[in-house]
PATOR-157256 format. One record per residue (C-alpha): residue number from 1; residue in one letter; x, y, z. Coordinates in nm, 2 decimals. Layout:
# residues N
<i NUM	aa A	px X	py Y	pz Z>
...
# end
This chain:
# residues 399
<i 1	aa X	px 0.00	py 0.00	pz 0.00>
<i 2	aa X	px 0.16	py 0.34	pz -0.07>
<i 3	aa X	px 0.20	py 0.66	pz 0.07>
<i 4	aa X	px -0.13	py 0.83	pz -0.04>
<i 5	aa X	px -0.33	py 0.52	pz 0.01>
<i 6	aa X	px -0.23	py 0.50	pz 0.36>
<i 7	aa X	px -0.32	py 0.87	pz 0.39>
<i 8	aa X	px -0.68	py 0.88	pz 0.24>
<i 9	aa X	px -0.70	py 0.59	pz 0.54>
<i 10	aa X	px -0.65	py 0.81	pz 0.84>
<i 11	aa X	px -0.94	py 0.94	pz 1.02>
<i 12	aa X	px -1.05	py 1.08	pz 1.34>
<i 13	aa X	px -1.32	py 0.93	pz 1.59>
<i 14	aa X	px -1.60	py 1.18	pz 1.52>
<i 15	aa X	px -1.60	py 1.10	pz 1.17>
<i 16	aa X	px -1.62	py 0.72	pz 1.25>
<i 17	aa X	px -1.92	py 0.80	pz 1.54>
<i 18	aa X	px -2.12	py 0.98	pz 1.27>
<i 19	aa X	px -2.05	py 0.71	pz 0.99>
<i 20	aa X	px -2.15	py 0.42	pz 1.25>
<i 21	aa X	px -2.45	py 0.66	pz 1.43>
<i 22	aa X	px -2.62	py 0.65	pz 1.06>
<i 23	aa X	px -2.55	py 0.22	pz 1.04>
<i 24	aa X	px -2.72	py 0.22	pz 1.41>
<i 25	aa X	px -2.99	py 0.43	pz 1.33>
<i 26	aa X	px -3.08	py 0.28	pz 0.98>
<i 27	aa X	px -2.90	py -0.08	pz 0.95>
<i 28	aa X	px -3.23	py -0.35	pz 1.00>
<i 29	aa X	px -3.19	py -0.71	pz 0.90>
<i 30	aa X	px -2.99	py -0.90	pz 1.14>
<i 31	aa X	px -2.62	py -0.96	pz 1.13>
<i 32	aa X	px -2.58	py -1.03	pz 0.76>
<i 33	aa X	px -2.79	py -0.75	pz 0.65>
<i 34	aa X	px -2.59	py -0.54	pz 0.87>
<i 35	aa X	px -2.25	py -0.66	pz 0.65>
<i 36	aa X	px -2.44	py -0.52	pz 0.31>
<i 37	aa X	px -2.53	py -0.20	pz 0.48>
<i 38	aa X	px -2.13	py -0.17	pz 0.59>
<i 39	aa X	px -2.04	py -0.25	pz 0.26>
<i 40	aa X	px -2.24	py -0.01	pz 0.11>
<i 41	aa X	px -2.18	py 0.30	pz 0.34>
<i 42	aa X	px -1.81	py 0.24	pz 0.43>
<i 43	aa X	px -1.65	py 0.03	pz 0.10>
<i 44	aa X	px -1.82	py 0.16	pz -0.21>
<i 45	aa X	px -1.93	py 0.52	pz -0.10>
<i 46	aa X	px -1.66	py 0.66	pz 0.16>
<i 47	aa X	px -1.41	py 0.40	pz 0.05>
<i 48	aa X	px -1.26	py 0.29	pz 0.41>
<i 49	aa X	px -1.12	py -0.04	pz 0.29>
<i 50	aa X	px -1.09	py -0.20	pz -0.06>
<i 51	aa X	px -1.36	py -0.48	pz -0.12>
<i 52	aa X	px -1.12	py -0.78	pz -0.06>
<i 53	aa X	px -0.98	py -0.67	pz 0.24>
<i 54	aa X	px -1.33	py -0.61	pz 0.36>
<i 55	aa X	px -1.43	py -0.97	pz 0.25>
<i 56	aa X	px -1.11	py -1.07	pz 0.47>
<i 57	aa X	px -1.22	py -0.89	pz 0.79>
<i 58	aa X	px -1.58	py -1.02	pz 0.74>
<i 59	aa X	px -1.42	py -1.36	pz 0.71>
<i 60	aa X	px -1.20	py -1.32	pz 1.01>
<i 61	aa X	px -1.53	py -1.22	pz 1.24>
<i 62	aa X	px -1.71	py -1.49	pz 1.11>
<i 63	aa X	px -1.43	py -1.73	pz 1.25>
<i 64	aa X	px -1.42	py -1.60	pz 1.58>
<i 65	aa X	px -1.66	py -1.65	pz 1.88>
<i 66	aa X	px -1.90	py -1.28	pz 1.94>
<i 67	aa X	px -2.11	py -1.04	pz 1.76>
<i 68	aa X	px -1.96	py -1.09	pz 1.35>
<i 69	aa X	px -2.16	py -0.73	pz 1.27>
<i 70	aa X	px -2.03	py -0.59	pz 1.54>
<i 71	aa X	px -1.63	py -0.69	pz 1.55>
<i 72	aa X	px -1.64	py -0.64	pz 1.15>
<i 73	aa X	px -1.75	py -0.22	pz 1.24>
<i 74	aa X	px -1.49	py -0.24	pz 1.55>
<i 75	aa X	px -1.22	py -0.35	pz 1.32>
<i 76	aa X	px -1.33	py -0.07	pz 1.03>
<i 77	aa X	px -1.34	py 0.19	pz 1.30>
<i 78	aa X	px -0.96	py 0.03	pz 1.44>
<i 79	aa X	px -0.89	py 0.05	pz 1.08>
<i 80	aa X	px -0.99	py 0.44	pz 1.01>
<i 81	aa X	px -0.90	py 0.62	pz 1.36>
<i 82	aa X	px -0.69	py 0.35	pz 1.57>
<i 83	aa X	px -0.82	py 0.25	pz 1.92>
<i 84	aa X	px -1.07	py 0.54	pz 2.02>
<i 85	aa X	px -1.23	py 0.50	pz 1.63>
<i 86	aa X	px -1.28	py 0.14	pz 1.74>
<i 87	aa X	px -1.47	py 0.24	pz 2.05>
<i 88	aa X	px -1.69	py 0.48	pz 1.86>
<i 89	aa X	px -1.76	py 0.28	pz 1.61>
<i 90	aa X	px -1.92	py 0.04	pz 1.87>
<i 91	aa X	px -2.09	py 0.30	pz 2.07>
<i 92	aa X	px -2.21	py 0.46	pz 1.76>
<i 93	aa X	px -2.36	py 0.09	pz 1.65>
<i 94	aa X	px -2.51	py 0.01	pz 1.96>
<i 95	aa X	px -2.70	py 0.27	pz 2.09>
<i 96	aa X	px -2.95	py 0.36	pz 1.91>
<i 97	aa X	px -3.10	py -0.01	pz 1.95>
<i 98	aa X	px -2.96	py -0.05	pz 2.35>
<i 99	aa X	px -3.17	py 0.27	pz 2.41>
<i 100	aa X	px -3.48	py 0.10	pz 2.27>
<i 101	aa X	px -3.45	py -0.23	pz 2.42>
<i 102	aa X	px -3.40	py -0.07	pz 2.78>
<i 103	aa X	px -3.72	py 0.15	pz 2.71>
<i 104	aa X	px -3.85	py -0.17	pz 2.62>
<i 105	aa X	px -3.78	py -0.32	pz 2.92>
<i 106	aa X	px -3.86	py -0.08	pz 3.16>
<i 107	aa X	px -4.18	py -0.01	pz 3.02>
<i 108	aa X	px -4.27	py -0.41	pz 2.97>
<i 109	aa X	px -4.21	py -0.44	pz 3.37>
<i 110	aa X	px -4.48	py -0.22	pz 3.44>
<i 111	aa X	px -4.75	py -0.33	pz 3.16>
<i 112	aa X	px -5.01	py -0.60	pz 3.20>
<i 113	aa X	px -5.31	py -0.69	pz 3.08>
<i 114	aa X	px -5.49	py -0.85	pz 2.75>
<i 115	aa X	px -5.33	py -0.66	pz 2.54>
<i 116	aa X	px -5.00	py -0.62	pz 2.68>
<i 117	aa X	px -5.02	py -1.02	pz 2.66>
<i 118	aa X	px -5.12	py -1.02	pz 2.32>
<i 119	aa X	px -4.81	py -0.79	pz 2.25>
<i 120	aa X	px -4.56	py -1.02	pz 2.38>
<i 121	aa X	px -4.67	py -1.34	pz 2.26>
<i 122	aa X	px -4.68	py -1.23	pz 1.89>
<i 123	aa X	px -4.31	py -1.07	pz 2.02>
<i 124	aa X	px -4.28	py -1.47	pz 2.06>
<i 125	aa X	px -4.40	py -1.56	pz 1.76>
<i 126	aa X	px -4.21	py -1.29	pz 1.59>
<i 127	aa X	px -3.89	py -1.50	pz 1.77>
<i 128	aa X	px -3.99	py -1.83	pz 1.60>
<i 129	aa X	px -4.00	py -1.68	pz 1.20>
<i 130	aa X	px -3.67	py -1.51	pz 1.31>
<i 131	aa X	px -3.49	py -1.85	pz 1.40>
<i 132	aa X	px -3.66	py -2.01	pz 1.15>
<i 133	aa X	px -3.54	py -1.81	pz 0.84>
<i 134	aa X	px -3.19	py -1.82	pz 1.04>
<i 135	aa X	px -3.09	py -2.20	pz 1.08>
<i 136	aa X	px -3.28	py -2.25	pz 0.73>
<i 137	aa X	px -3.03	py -2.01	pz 0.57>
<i 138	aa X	px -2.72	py -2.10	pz 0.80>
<i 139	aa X	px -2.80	py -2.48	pz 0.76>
<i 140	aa X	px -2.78	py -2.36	pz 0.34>
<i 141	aa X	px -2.43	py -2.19	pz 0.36>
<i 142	aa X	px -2.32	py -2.39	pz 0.66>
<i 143	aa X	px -2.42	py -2.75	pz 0.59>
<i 144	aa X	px -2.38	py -2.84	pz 0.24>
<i 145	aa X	px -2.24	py -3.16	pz 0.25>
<i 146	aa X	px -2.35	py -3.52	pz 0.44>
<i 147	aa X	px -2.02	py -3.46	pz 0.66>
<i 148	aa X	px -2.14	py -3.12	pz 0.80>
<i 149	aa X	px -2.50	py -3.22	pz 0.82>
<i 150	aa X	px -2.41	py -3.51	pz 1.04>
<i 151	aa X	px -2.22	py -3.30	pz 1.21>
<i 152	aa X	px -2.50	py -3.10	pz 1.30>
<i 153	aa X	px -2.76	py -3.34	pz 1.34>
<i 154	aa X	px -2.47	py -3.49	pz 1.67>
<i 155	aa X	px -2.42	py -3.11	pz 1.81>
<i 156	aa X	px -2.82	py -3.08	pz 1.85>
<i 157	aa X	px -2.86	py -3.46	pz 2.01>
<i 158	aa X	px -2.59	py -3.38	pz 2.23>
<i 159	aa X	px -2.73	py -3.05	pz 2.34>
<i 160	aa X	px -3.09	py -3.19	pz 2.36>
<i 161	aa X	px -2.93	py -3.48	pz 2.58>
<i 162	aa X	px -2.64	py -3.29	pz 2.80>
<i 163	aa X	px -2.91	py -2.96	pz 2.83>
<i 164	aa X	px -2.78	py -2.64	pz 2.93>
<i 165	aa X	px -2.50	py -2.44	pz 2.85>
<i 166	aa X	px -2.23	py -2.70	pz 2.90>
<i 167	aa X	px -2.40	py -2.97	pz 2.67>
<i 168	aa X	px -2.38	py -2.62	pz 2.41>
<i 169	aa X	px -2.01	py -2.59	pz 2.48>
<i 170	aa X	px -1.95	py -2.97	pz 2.44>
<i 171	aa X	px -2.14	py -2.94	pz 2.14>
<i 172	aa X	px -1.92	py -2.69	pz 1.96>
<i 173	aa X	px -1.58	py -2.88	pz 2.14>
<i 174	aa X	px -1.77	py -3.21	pz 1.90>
<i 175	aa X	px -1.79	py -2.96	pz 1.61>
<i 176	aa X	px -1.42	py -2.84	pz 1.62>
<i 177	aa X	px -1.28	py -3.21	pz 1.66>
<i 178	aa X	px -1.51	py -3.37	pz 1.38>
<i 179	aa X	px -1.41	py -3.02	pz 1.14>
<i 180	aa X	px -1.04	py -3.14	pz 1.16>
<i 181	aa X	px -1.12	py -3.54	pz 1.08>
<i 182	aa X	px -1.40	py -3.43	pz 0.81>
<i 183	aa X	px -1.35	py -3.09	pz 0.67>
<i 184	aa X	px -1.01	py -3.11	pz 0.56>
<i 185	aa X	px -1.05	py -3.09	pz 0.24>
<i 186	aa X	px -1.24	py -2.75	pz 0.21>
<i 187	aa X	px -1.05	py -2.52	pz 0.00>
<i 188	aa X	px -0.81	py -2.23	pz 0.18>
<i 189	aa X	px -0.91	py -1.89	pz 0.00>
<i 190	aa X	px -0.66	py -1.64	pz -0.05>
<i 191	aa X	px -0.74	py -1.26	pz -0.02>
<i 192	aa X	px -0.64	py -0.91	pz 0.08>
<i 193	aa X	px -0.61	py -0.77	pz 0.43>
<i 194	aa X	px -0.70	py -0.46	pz 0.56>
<i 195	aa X	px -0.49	py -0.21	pz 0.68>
<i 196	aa X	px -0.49	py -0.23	pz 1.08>
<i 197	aa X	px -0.20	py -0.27	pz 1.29>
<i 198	aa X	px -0.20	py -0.41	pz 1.61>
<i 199	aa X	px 0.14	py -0.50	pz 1.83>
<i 200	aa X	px 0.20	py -0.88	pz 1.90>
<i 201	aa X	px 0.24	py -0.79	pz 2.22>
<i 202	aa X	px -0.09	py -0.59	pz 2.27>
<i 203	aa X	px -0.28	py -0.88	pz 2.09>
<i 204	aa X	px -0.16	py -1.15	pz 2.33>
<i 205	aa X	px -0.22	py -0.95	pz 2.63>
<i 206	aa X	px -0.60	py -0.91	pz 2.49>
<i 207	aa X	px -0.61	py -1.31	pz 2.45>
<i 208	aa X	px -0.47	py -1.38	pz 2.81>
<i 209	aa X	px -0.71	py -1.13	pz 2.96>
<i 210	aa X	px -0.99	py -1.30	pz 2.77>
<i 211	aa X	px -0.92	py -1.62	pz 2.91>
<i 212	aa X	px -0.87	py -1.52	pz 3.23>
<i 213	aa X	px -1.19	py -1.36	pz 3.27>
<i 214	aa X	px -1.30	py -1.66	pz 3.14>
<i 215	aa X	px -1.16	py -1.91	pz 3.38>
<i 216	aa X	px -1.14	py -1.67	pz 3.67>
<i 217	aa X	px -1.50	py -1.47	pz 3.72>
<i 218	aa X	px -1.73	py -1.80	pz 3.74>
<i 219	aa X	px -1.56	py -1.88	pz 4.07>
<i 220	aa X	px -1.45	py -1.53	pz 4.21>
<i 221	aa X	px -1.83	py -1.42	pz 4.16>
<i 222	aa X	px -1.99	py -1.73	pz 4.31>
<i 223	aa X	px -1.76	py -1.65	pz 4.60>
<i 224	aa X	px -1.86	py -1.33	pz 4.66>
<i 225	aa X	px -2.21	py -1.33	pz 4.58>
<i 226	aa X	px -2.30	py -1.02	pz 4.45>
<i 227	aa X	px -2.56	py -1.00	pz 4.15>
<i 228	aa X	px -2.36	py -0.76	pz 3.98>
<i 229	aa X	px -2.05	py -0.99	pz 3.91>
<i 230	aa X	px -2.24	py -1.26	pz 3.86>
<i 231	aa X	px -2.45	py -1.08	pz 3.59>
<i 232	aa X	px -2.13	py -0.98	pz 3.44>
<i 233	aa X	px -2.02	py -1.34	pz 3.43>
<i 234	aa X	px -2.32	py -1.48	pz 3.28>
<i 235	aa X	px -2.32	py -1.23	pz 2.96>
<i 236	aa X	px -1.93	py -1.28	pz 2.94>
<i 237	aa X	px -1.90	py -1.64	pz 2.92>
<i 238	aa X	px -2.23	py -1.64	pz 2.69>
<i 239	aa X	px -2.04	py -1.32	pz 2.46>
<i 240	aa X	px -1.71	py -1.57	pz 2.48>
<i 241	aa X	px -1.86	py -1.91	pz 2.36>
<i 242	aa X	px -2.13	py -1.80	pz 2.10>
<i 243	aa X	px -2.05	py -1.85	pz 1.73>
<i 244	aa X	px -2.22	py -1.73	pz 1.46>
<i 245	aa X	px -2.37	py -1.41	pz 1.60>
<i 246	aa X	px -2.66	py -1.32	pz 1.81>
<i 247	aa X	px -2.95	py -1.56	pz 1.68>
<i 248	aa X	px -2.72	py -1.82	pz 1.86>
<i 249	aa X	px -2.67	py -1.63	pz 2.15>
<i 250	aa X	px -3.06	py -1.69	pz 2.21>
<i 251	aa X	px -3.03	py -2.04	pz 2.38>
<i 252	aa X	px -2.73	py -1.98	pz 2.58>
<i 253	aa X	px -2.85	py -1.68	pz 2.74>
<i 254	aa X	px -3.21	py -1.89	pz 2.80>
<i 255	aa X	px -3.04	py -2.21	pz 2.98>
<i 256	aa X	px -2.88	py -1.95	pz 3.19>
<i 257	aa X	px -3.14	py -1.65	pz 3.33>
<i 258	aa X	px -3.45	py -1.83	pz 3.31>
<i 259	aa X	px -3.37	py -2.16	pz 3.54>
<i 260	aa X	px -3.26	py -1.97	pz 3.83>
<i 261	aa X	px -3.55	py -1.69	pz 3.80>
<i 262	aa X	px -3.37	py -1.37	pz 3.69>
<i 263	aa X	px -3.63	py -1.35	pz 3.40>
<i 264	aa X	px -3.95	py -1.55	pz 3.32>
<i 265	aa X	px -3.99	py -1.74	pz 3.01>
<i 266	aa X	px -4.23	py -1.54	pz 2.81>
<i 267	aa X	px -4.06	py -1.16	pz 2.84>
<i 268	aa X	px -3.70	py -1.37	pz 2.75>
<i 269	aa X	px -3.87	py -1.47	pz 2.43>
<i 270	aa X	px -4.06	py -1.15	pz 2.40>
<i 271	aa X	px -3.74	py -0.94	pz 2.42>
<i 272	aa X	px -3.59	py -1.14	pz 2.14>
<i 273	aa X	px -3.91	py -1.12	pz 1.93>
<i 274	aa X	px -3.91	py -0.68	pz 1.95>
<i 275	aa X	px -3.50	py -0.67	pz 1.87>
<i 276	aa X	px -3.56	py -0.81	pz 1.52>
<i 277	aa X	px -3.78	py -0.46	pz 1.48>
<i 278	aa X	px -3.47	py -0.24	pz 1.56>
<i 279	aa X	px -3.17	py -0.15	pz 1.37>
<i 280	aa X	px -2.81	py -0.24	pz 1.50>
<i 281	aa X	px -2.70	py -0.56	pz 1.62>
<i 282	aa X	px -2.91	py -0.84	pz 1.81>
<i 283	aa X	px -2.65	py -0.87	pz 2.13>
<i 284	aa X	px -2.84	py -0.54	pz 2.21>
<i 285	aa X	px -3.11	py -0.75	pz 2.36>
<i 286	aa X	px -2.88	py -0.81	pz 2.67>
<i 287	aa X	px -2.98	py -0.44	pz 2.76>
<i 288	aa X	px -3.35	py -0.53	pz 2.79>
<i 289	aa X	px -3.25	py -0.91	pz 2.98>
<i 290	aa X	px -2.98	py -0.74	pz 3.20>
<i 291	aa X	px -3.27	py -0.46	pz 3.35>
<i 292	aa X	px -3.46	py -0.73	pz 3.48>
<i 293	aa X	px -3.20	py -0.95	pz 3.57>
<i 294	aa X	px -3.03	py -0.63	pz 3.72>
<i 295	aa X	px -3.31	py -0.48	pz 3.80>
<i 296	aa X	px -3.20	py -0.18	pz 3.64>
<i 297	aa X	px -3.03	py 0.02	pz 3.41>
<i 298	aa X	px -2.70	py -0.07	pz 3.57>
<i 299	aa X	px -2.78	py -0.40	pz 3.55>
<i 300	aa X	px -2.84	py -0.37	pz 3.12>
<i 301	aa X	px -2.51	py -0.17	pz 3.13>
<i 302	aa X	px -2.33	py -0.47	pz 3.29>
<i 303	aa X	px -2.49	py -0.67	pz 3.05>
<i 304	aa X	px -2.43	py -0.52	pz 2.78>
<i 305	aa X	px -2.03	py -0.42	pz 2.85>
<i 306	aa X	px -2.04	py -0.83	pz 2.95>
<i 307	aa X	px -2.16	py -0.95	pz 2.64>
<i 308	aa X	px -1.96	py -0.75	pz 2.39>
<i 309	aa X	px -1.63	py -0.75	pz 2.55>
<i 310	aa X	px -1.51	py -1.12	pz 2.51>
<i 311	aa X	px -1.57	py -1.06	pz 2.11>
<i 312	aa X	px -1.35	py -0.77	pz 2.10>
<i 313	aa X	px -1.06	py -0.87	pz 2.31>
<i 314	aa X	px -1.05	py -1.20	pz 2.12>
<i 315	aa X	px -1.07	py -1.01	pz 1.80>
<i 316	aa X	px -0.76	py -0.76	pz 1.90>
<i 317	aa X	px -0.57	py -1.07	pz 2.00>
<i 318	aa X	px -0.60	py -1.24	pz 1.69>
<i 319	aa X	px -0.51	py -0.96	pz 1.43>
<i 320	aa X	px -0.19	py -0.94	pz 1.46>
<i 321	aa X	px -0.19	py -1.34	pz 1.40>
<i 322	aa X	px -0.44	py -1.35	pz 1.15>
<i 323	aa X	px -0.21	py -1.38	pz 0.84>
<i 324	aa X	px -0.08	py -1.68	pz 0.89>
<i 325	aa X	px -0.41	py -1.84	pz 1.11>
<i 326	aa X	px -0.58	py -1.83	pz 0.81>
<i 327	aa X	px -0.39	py -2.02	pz 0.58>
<i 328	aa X	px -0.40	py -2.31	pz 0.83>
<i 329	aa X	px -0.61	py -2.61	pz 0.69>
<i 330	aa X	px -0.65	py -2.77	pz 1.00>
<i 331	aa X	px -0.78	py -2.40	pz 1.17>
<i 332	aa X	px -1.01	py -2.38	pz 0.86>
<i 333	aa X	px -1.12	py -2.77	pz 0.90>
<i 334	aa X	px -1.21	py -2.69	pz 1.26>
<i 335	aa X	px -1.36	py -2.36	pz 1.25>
<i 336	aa X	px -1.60	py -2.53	pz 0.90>
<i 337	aa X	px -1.72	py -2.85	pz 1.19>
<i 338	aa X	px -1.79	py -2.56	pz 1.45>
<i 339	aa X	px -2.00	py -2.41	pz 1.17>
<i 340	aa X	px -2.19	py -2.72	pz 1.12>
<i 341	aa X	px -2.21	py -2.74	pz 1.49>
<i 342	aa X	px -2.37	py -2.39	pz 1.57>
<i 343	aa X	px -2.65	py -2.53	pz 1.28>
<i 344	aa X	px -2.78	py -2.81	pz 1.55>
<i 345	aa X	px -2.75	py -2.61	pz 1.84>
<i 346	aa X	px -3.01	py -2.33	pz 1.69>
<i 347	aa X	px -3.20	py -2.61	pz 1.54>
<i 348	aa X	px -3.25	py -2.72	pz 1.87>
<i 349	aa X	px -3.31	py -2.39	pz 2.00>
<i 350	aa X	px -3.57	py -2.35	pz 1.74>
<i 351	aa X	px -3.80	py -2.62	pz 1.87>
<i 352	aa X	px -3.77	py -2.58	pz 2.25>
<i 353	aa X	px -3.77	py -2.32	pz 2.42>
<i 354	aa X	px -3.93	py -2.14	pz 2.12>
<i 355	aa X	px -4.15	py -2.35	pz 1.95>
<i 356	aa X	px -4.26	py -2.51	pz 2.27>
<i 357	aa X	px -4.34	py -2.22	pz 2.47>
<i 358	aa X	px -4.44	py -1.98	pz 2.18>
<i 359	aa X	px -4.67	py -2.19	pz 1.94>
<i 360	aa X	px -5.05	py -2.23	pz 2.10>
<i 361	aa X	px -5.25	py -2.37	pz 1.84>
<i 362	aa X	px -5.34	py -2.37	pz 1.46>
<i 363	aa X	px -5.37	py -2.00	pz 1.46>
<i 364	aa X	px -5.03	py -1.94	pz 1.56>
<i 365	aa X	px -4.89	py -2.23	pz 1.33>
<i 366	aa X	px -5.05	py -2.02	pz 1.04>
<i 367	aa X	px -4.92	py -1.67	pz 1.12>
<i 368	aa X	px -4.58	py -1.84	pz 1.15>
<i 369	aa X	px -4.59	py -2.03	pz 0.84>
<i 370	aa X	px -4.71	py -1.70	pz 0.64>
<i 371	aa X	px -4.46	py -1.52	pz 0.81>
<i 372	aa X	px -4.20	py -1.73	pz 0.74>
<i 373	aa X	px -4.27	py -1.74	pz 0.37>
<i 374	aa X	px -4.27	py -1.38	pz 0.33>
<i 375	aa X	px -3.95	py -1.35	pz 0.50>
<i 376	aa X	px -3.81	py -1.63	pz 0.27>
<i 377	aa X	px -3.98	py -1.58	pz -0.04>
<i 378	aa X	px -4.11	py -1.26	pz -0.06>
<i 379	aa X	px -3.81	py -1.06	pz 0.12>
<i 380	aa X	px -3.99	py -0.88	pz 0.35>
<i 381	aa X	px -3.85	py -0.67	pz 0.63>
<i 382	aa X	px -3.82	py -0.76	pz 1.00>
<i 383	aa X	px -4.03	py -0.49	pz 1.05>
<i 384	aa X	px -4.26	py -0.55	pz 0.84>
<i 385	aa X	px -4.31	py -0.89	pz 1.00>
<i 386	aa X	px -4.31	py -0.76	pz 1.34>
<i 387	aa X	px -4.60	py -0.54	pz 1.24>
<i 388	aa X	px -4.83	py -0.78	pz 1.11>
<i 389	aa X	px -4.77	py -1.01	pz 1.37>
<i 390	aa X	px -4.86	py -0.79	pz 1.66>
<i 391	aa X	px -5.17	py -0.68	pz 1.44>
<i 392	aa X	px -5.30	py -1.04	pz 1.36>
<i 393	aa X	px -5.24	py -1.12	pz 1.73>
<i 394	aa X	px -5.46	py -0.80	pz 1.81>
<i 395	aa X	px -5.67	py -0.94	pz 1.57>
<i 396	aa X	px -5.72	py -1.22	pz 1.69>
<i 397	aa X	px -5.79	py -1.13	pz 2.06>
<i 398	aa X	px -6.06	py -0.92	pz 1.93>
<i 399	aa X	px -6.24	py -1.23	pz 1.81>
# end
C-alpha cells in the first residue's frame, strides 16, 4: 500500500461515530444485513477499505466467537482512527438499538393486561419466523455436505441430551474435533487484508485477559455473591462461547437466566421477538435481559459491556496473528465443523424453548408459516413482520 493510500485511510473518531451513528440508526436485517449496509456505506461510497480486504475482515469475524456485525464495524473503525475510532464505532452501532431495548424493558415491567399479553406473545412468535429463516439459511451456507450435516444433526442430540449451556459448549468442542477429521478438504481462500496494525504484544495481552476472565470470574463471583459480578459473568461467558452471531446467542442466554428466575420465560422470548424490529445488532437484547436481571439500568449496562467484550478482546488478539491463522487447513477444518455445529444447536433452540413455549394452536402455526414465507420468499422486512404479527395477534384477541 503506498504513501497516499495509507493517507486517504486516516481518520478521526468523530467522523467514525457519525458514519456508525447512521449504520445504528438505519442498519435492519440482522447480522448479515448489517455486513451489506457496511459494505455499502463504508466500501463503495466513503471507501474505508478495498472490497477484498473487507471480505477478509468479514471472514476473520465470522471465525471467531461474538457479535460478526459488530467486530467487523470495531475492526473498520480500528482501521480508520486507531483504538478510540474502534470504541466509537461500537458505541455509535449500539446505541440507538440499546436505548430501545432498555425503554422496552422498563416499560414491559410495568405493563399488563390483554393486550399487553397479546403484545408479547406475537413478540414470541415474531422470535420463532426469526430462528426459522436463520438455521434454514445457515444450515444452506453452513451444511452443504453429508459430513457437516451429520455433524449438525450430533451437536443438537448432544445439546438436547447434556441440556444447558455446558452440553452447548460440548457441542461446539464435538464440532471443532469432527471439522479437523472431516473438513479437511475445504479449500483455503486467498485474499487481501486490511490495513490495521496491532502489536503482538498488545494482541496476546487481549487473548490472556480474555481467558482469564473466562476461567477466573465463574468462581470469584460465586464466591462473593454479588448479583452484579455474577450478571457480568453470565453475559461474558455467553459473549465468549457464542458463534455465529446473536441468533445463537438466544439459547445460551435462555439455559442461563430463566432456570434460576432472573427473568420468566415469556418476556425472554418476547425481548428477542421486538429486537428483530430495531436496527443495530441483536447482542443489544442483553440491555432489555440485563434490567430485569439487574433490575436496572446498571444491570443492562453490565450486561451489555459483559456480552460485547469477550468478542472484542478476542478479535484484538487475533489480528496481529491473523495472516498466517488463516492459511492453516487444519484452523479452517475446525472452525467449518464448528459451523456445522452452531446449525444443530439453533435447530434445537428453534424447537424448545421457542417453539414449545411460543406456538399455542393452529392459529399461531398459520401466522408463522405465512410469516415465514414472506420472509423467505417474498423478502420482506423484519419490520414488516413484526408489524403484522402484533396486528394479527390483536386481531385475533378481538375475536
Amino acid at each position: 500500500m503506498n504513501a497516499s493510500r495509507k493517507a486517504e485511510l486516516i481518520g478521526t473518531p468523530g467522523e467514525v461515530f457519525g458514519a456508525f451513528l447512521k449504520l445504528g440508526i438505519t442498519s435492519f436485517g440482522g447480522p448479515i444485513a448489517h455486513l451489506g449496509y457496511f459494505r455499502d456505506e463504508l466500501v463503495i461510497r466513503r471507501r474505508w477499505v478495498n472490497e477484498p480486504a473487507y471480505a477478509e475482515l468479514v471472514a476473520l469475524c465470522q471465525f471467531l466467537p461474538g457479535p460478526a456485525s459488530s467486530q467487523v464495524g470495531f475492526s473498520l473503525g480500528l482501521a480508520r482512527a486507531g483504538p478510540l475510532g474502534a470504541l466509537a464505532a461500537w458505541v455509535a452501532f449500539t446505541l440507538p438499538s440499546t436505548v430501545l431495548m432498555l425503554v422496552l424493558a422498563l416499560v414491559s415491567a410495568q405493563v399488563d393486561g390483554p393486550v399487553a399479553g397479546a403484545v408479547f406473545h406475537a413478540l414470541k412468535l415474531v422470535a420463532v419466523v426469526i430462528v426459522a429463516q436463520a438455521v434454514w439459511g445457515m444450515a444452506r451456507s453452513l451444511t452443504p455436505d453429508l459430513r457437516r450435516v451429520l455433524i449438525a444433526v450430533a451437536a443438537g442430540l448432544i445439546t438436547g441430551v447434556m441440556g444447558g449451556a455446558l452440553g452447548q459448549v460440548a457441542a461446539i468442542l464435538l464440532g471443532a474435533g469432527a471439522g479437523v477429521v472431516a473438513c479437511r478438504h475445504l479449500p483455503i481462500a486467498p485474499g487481501d487484508w486490511a490495513p490495521i496494525t496491532v502489536r503482538r504484544r498488545v494482541g496476546a495481552m487481549c487473548l490472556i485477559f480474555f481467558a482469564l476472565l473466562l476461567v477466573m470470574l465463574p468462581p470469584i463471583a460465586g464466591a462473593l455473591g454479588w448479583r452484579e459480578l455474577r450478571l457480568f459473568d453470565l453475559f461474558y461467558r455467553a459473549g465468549a462461547l457464542v458463534f455465529g452471531g446473536g441468533h445463537v446467542v438466544l439459547p445460551l442466554l435462555h439455559a442461563t437466566l430463566v432456570p434460576i428466575g432472573w427473568i420468566d420465560d415469556g418476556r425472554f422470548l418476547a425481548g428477542y421477538g421486538a429486537a428483530q424490529a430495531l436496527p443495530g445488532p441483536l447482542f443489544t437484547i442483553s440491555a432489555y435481559l440485563g434490567a430485569f436481571a439487574g433490575k436496572g439500568v446498571g444491570g443492562a449496562v453490565v450486561a451489555l459491556v459483559g456480552i460485547f467484550l469477550p468478542g472484542f478482546l478476542i478479535l484484538v488478539g487475533v489480528l496481529p496473528f491473523w495472516t498466517a491463522l488463516r492459511r492453516n487447513a487444519l484452523v479452517r477444518a475446525a472452525i467449518a465443523g464448528v459451523n456445522a455445529a452452531v446449525v444443530g444447536i439453533l435447530a434445537l433452540a428453534l424447537y424448545d424453548p421457542l417453539w414449545t413455549s411460543s406456538v399455542r394452536s393452529w392459529r399461531d402455526t398459520l401466522l408463522v408459516v405465512v410469516a415465514l414465507i414472506a420472509l423467505l420468499r417474498w423478502r420482506l422486512p423484519p419490520l414488516a413482520i413484526v408489524t403484522g404479527m402484533v396486528g394479527g395477534a390483536l386481531g385475533l384477541l378481538a375475536l
